[in-house]
ROZALO-67703 format. One line per field, with one value per residue: residue in three letters; x, y, z of N, C-alpha, C, CB in turn. Coordinates in steps of 0.2 Angstrom, whole numbers, plus 5000, padded with zeros to 4 digits. Glycine has a CB too. Layout:
BEGIN
residuo = c(Ala	...)
neast = c(X	...)
nnorth = c(Y	...)
nup = c(Z	...)
caeast = c(X	...)
canorth = c(Y	...)
caup = c(Z	...)
ceast = c(X	...)
cnorth = c(Y	...)
cup = c(Z	...)
cbeast = c(X	...)
cbnorth = c(Y	...)
cbup = c(Z	...)
This chain:
BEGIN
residuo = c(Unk	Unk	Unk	Unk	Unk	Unk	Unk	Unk	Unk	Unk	Unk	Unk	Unk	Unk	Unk	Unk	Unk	Unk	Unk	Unk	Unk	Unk	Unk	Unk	Unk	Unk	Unk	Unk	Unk	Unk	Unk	Unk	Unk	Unk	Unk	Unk	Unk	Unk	Unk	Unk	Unk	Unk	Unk	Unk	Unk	Unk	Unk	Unk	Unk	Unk	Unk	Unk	Unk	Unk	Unk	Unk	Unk	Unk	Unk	Unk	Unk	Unk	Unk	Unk	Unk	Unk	Unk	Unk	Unk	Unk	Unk	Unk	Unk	Unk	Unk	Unk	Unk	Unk	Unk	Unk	Unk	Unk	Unk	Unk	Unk	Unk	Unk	Unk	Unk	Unk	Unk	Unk	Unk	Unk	Unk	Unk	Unk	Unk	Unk	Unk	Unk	Unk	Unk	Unk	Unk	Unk	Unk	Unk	Unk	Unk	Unk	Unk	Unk	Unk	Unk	Unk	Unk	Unk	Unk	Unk	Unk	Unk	Unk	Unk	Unk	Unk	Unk	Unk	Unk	Unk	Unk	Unk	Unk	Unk	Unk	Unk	Unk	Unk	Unk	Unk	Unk	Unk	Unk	Unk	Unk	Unk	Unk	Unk	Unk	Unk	Unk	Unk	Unk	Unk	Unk	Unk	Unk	Unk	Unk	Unk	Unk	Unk	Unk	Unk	Unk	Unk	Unk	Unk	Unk	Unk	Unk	Unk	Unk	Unk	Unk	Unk	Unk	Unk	Unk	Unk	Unk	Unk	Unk	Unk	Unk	Unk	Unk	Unk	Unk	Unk	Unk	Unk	Unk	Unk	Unk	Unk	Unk	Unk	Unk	Unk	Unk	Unk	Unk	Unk	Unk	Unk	Unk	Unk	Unk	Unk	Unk	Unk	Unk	Unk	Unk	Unk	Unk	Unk	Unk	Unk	Unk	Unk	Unk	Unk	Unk	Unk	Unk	Unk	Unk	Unk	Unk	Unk	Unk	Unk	Unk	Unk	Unk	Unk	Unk	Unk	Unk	Unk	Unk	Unk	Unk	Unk	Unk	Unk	Unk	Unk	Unk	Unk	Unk	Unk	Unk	Unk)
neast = c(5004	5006	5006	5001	5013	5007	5013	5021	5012	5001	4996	4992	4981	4973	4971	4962	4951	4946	4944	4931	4922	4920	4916	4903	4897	4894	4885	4875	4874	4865	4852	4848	4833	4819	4805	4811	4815	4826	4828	4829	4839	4849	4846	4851	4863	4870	4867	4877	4888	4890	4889	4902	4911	4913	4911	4900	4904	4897	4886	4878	4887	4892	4903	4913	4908	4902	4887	4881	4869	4867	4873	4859	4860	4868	4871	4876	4864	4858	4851	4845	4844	4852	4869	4877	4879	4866	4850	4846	4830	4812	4810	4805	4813	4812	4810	4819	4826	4844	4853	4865	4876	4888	4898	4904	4917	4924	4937	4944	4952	4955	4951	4940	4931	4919	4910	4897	4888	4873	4861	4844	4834	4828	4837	4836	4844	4853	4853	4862	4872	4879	4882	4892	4901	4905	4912	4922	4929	4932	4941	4953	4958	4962	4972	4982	4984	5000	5017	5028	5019	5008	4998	4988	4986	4978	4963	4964	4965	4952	4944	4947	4943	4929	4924	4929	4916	4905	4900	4901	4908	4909	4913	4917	4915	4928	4940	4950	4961	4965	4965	4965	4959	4942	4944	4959	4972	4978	4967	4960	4956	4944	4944	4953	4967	4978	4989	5001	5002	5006	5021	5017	5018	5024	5014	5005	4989	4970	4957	4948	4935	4924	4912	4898	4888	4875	4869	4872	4890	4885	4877	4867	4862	4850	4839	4840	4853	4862	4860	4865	4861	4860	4860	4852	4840	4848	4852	4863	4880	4889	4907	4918	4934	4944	4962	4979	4996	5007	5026	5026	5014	5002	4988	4970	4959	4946	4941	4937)
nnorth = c(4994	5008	5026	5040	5055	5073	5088	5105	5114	5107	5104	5118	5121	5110	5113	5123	5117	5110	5122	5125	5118	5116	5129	5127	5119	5128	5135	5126	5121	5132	5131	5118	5112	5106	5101	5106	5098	5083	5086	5100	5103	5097	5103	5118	5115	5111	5125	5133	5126	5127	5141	5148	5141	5129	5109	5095	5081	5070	5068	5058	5051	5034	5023	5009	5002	5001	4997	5001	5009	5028	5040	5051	5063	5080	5080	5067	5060	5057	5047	5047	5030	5027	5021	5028	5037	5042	5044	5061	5063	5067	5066	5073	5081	5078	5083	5079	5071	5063	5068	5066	5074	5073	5078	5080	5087	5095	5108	5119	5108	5100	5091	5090	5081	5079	5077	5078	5075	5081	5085	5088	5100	5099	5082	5066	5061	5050	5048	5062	5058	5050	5057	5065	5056	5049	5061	5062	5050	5053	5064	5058	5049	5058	5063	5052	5052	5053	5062	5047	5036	5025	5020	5009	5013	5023	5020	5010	5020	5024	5015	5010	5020	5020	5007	5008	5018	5008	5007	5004	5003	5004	4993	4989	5000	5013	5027	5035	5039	5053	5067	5073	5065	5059	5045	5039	5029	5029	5013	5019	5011	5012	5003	4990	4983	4967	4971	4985	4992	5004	5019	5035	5048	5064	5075	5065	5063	5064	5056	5054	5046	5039	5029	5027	5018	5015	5004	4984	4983	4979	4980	4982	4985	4995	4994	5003	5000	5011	5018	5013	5004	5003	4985	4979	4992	5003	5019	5027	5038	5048	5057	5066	5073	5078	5076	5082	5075	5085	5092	5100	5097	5089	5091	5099	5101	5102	5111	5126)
nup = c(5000	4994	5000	4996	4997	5001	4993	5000	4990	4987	5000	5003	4994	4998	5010	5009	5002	5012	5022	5014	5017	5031	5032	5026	5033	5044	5039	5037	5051	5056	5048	5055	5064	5072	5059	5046	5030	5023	5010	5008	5016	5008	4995	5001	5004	4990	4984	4990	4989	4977	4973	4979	4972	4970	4968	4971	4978	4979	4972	4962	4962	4962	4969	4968	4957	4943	4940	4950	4958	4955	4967	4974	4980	4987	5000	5012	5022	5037	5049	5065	5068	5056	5048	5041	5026	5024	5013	5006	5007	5006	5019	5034	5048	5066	5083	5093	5085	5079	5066	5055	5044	5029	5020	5006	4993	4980	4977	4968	4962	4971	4984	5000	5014	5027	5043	5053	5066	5071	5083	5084	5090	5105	5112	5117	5132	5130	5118	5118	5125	5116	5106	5114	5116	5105	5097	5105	5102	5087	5092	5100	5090	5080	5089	5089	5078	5073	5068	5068	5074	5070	5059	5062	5075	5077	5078	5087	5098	5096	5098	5110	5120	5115	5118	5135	5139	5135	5122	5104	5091	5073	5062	5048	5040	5036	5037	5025	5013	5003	4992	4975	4972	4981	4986	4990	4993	5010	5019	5032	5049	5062	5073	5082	5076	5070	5069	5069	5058	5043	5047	5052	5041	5035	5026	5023	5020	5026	5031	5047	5055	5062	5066	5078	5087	5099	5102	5096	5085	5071	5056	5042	5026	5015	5004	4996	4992	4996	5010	5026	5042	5058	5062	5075	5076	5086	5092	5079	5076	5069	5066	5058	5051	5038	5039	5039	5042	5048	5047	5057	5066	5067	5058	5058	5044	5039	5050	5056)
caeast = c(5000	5010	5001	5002	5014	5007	5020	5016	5007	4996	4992	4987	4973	4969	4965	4956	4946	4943	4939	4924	4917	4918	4911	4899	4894	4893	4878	4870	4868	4860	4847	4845	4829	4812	4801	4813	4816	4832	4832	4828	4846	4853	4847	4854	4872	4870	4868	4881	4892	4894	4889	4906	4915	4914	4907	4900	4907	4892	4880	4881	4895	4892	4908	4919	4903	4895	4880	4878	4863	4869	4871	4855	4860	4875	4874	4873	4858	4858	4846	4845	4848	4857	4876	4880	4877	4859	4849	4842	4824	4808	4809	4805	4814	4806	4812	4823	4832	4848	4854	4871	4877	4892	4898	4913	4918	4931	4936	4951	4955	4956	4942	4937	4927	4919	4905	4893	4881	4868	4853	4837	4829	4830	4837	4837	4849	4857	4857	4867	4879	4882	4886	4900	4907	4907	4916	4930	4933	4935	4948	4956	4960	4967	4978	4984	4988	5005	5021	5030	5014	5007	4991	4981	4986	4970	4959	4965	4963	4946	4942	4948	4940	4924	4924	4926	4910	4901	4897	4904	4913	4904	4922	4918	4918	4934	4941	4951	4966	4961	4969	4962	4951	4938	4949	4966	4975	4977	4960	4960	4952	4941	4947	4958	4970	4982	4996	5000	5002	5012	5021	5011	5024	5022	5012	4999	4981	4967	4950	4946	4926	4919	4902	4897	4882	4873	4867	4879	4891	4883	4874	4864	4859	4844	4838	4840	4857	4865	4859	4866	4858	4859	4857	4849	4839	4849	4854	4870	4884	4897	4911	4925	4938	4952	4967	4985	5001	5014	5030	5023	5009	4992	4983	4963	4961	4940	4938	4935)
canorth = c(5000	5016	5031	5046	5062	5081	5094	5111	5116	5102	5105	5124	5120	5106	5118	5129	5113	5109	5128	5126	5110	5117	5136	5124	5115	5134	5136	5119	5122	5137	5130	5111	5113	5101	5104	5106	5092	5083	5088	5107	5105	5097	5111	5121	5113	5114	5131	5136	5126	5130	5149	5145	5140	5120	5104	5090	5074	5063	5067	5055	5044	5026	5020	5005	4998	5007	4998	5002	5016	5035	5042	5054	5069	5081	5079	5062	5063	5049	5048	5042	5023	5024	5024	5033	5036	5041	5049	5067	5064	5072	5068	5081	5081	5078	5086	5072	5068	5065	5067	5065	5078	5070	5083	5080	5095	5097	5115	5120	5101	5097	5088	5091	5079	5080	5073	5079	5073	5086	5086	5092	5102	5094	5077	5063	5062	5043	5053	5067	5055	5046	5062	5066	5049	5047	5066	5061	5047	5058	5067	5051	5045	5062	5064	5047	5051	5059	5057	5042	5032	5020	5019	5007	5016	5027	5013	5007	5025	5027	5006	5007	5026	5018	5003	5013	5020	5005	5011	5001	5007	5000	4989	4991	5008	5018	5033	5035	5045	5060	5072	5074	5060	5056	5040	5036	5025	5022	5016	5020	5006	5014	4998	4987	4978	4964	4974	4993	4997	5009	5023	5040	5052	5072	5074	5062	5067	5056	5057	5051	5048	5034	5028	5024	5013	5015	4993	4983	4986	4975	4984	4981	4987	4994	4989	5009	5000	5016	5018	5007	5005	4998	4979	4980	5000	5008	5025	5029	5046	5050	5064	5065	5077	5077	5078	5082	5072	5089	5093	5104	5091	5084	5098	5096	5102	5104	5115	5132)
caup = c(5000	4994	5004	4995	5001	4998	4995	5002	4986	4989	5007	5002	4989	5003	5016	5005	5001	5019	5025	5013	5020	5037	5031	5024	5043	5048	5037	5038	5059	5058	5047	5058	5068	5069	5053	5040	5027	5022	5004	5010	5017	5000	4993	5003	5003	4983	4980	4996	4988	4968	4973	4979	4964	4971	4966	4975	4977	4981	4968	4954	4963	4960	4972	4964	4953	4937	4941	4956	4957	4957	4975	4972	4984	4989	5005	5013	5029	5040	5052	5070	5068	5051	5050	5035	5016	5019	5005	5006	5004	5009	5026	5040	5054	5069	5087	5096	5081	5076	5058	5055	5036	5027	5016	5000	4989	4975	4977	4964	4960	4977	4989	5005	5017	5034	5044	5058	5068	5074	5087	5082	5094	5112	5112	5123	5138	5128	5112	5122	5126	5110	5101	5115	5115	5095	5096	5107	5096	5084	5095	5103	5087	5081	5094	5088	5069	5073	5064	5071	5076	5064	5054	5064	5081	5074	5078	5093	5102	5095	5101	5117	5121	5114	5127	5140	5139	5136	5116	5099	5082	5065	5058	5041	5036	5039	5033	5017	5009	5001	4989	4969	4972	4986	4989	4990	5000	5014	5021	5041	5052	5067	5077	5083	5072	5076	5068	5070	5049	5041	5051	5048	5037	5034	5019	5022	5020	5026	5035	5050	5054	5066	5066	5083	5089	5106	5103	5094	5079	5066	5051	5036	5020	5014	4997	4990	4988	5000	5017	5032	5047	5063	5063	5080	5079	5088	5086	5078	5076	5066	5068	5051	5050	5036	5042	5036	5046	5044	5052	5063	5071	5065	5055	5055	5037	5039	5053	5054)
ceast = c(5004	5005	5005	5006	5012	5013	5015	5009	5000	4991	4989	4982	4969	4967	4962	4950	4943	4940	4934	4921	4915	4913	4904	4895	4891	4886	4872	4869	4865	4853	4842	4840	4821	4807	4805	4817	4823	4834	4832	4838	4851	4854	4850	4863	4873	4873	4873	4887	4896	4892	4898	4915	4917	4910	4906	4902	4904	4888	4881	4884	4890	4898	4910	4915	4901	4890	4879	4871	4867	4867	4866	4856	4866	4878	4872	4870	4856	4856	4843	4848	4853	4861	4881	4876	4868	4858	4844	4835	4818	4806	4809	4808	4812	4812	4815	4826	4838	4849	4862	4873	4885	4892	4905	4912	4924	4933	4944	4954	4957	4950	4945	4930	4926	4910	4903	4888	4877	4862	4849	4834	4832	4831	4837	4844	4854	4858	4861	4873	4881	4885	4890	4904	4910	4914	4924	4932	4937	4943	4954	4958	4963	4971	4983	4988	4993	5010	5027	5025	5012	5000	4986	4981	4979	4965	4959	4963	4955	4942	4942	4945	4929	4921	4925	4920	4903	4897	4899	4906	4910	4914	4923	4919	4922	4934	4947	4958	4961	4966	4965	4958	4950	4943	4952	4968	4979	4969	4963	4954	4950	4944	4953	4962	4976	4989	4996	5003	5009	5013	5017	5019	5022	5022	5007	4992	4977	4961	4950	4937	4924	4915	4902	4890	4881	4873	4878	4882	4889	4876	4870	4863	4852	4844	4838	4848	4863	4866	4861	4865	4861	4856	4851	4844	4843	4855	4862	4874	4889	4899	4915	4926	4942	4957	4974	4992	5009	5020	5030	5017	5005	4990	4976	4962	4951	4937	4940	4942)
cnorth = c(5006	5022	5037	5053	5069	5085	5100	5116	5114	5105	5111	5122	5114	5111	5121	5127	5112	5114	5129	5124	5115	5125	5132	5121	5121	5134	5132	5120	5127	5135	5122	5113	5109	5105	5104	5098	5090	5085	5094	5107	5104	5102	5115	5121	5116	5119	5135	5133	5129	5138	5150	5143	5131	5116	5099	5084	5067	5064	5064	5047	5038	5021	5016	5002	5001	5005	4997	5010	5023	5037	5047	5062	5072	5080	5072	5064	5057	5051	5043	5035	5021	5028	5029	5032	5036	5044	5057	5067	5070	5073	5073	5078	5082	5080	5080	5069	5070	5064	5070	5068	5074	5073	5080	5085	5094	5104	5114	5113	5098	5096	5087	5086	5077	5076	5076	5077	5078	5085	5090	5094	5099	5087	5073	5062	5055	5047	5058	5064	5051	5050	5064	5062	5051	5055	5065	5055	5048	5059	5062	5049	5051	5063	5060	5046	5056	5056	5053	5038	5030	5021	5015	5011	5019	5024	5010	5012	5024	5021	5007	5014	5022	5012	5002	5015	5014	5005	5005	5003	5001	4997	4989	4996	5012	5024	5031	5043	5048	5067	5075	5073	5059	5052	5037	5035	5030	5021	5015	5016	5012	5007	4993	4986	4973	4966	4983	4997	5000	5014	5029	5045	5059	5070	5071	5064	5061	5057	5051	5050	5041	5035	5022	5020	5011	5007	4989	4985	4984	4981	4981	4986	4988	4994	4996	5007	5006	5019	5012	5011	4999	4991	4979	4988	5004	5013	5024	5036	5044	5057	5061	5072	5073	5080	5080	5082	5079	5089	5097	5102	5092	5093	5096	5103	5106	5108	5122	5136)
cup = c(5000	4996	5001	4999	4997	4999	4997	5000	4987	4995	5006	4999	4995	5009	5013	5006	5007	5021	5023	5015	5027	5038	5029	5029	5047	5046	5038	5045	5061	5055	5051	5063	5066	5062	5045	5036	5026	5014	5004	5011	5010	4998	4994	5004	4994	4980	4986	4991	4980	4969	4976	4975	4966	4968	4972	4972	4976	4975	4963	4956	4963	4964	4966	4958	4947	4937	4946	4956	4961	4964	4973	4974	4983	4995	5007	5022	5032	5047	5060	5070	5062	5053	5045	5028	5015	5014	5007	5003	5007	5015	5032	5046	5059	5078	5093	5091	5082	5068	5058	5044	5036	5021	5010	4996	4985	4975	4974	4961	4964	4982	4997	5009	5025	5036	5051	5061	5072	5077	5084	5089	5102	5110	5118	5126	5133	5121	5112	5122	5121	5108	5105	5114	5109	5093	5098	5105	5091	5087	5097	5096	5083	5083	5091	5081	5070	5069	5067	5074	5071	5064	5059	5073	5082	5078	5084	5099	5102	5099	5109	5120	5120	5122	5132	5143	5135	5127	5110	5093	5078	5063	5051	5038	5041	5034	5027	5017	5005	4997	4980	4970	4978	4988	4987	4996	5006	5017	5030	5043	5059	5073	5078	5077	5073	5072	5067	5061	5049	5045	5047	5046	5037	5026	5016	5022	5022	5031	5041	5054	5055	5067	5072	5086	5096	5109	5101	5087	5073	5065	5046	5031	5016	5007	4993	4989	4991	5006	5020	5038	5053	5066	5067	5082	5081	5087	5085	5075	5073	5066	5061	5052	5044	5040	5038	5042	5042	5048	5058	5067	5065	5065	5054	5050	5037	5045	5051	5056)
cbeast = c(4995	5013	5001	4997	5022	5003	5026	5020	5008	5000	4996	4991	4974	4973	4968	4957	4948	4948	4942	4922	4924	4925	4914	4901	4904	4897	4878	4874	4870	4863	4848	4850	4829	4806	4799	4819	4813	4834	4829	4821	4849	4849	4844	4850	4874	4865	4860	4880	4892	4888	4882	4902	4924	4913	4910	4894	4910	4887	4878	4888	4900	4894	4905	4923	4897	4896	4877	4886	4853	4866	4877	4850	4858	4875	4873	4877	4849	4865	4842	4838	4845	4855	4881	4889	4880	4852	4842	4846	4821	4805	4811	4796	4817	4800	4807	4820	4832	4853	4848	4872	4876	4893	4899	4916	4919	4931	4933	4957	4960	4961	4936	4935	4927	4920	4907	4893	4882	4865	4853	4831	4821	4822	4840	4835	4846	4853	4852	4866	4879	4878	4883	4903	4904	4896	4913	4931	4929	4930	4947	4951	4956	4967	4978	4978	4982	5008	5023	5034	5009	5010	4994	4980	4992	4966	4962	4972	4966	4945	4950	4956	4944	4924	4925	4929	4911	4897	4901	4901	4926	4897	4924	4914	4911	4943	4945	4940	4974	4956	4978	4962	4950	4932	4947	4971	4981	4981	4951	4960	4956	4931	4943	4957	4972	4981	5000	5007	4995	5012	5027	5002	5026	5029	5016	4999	4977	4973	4944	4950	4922	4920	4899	4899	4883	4864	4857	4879	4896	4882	4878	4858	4862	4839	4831	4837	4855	4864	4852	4874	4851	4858	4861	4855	4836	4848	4853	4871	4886	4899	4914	4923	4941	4954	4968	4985	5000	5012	5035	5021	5004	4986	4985	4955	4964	4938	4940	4929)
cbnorth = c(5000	5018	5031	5047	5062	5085	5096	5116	5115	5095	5106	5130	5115	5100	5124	5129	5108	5107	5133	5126	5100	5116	5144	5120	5111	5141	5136	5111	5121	5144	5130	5107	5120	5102	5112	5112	5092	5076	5087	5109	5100	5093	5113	5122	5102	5116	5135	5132	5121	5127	5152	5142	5147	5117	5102	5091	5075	5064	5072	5061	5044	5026	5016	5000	4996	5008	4995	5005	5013	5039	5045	5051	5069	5088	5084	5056	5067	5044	5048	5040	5019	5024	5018	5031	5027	5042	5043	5073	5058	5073	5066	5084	5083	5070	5091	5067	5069	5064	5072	5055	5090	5063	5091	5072	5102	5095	5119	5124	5100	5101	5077	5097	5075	5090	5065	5083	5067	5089	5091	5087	5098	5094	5076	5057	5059	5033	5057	5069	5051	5044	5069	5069	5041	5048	5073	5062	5045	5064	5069	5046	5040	5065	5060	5043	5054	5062	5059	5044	5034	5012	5014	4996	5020	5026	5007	5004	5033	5028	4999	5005	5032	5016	4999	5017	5027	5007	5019	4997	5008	5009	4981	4989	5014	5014	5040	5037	5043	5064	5067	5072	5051	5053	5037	5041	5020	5022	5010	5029	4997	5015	4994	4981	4980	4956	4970	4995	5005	5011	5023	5045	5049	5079	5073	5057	5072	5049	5055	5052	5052	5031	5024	5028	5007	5019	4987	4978	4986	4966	4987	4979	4985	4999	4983	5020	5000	5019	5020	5003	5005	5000	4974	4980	5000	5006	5034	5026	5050	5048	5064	5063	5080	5080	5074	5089	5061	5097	5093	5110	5093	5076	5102	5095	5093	5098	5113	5133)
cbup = c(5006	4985	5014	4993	5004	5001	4987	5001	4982	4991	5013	4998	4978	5006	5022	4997	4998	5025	5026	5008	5022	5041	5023	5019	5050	5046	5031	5037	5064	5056	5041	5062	5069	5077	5055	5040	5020	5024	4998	5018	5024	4993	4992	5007	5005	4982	4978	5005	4990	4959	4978	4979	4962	4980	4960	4976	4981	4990	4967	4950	4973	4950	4978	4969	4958	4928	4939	4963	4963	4952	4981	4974	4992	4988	5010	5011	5027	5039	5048	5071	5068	5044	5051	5034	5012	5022	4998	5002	5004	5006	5027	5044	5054	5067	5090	5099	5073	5079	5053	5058	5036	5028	5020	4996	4994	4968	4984	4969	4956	4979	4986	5004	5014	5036	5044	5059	5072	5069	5094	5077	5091	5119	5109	5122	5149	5128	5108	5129	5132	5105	5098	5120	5114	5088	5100	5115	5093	5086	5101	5107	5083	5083	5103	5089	5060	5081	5059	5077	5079	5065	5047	5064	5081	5065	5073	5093	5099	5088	5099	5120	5112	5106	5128	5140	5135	5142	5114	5099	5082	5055	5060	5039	5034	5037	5040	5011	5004	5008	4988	4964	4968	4984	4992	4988	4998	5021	5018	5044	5054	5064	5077	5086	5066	5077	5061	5077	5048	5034	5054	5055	5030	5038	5016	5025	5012	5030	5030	5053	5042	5070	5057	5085	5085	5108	5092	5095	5079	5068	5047	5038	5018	5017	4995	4994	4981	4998	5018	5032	5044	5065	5065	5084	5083	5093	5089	5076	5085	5060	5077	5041	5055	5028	5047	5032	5043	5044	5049	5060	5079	5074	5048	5062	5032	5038	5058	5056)
């Protein structure tokens, strides 16, 4: 697995790319509140983002398959118990949700991808505590991508952070190198592994974005072929940042 390094240049059009995403999270939580639909927000990512001068990354995509059915939206809306990749439809948002936006962007030839999970309205006290766990996952595995620490070390912070608190990380979807294209190697495991990978180098780019689950970690697939959900119902959160591994520490790339 050769893991792509950015030179400076690179990194500049990548922060560019990232600071949209996250001006793009700015907008999107001022409009989250009970009543509004999930395509209302599409739209509203949409025209936020090509007014802009960006493109979306989801709309169209098809992953590794050409017949796989076109992801339909720009953003992906995933909802209480699903873990990712829902679809922006015409569902209303209702006061105790969460919904979880997963944004990608190409801005100048360079992409940007992030992930948040949002409260609607008041939520519950276990929905409270999902979204800080799954944040300081987030962070905990952060910490973790420095340079001299290895690749699955990611995984192991975020693991052992999670079962502390009694919670569980989805093992199948990781995060992903990131530079031109959506995804370039490496893929980053959210959990254990029984070896610690390649060491992390200045110049690597790479998302980190676990998907956390109140039951257990097992998922399914629903038959739109795009949304996954929680085997068991219950709810689930995700948190992504890109990051950039520099010689000056771990740069998050999609914040503000």
């Amino acid at each position: 697995m050769k893991i792509p390094l950015k030179n400076e240049r690179e990194l500049a059009a990548m922060r560019a790319a990232g600071r949209l995403v996250a001006e793009t999270f700015a907008m999107i939580a001022e409009q989250i509140a009970p009543g509004i639909t999930l395509k209302d927000l599409d739209r509203m990512t949409e025209e936020f983002i090509i007014s802009h001068g960006a493109r979306s990354l989801y709309k169209g995509y098809r992953g590794s398959q050409a017949t796989h059915p076109p992801f339909p939206g720009v953003i992906c809306a995933s909802v209480n118990h699903e873990i990712c990749h829902g679809i922006p439809d015409e569902r209303v948002l209702e006061e105790g949700d969460i919904v979880g936006i997963d944004i990608g962007l190409q801005y100048r030839g360079y992409c940007g991808d992030a992930c948040v999970t949002f409260p609607v309205g008041r939520v519950s006290g276990s929905a409270e505590r999902l979204l800080k766990i799954t944040q300081r996952c987030l962070e905990h595995g952060i910490r973790a991508a420095r340079a001299g620490n290895h690749l699955y070390d990611i995984g192991a912070a975020i693991e052992d952070y999670a079962d502390k608190h009694g919670v569980s990380v989805v093992r199948e979807w990781g995060g992903h190198g990131i530079g031109k294209r959506l995804h370039e190697p490496p893929s980053v495991s959210h959990t254990r592994m029984p070896v610690r990978g390649p060491k992390l180098k200045p110049g690597m780019v790479f998302t980190i974005e676990p998907m956390v689950n109140l039951g257990r970690p097992e998922w399914r697939l629903l038959p739109d072929g795009w949304t996954v959900v929680t085997q068991d119902g219950s709810l689930s959160a995700q948190f992504e940042h890109t990051i950039a591994i520099t010689r000056r520490g771990t740069e998050i790339l999609t914040r503000l």
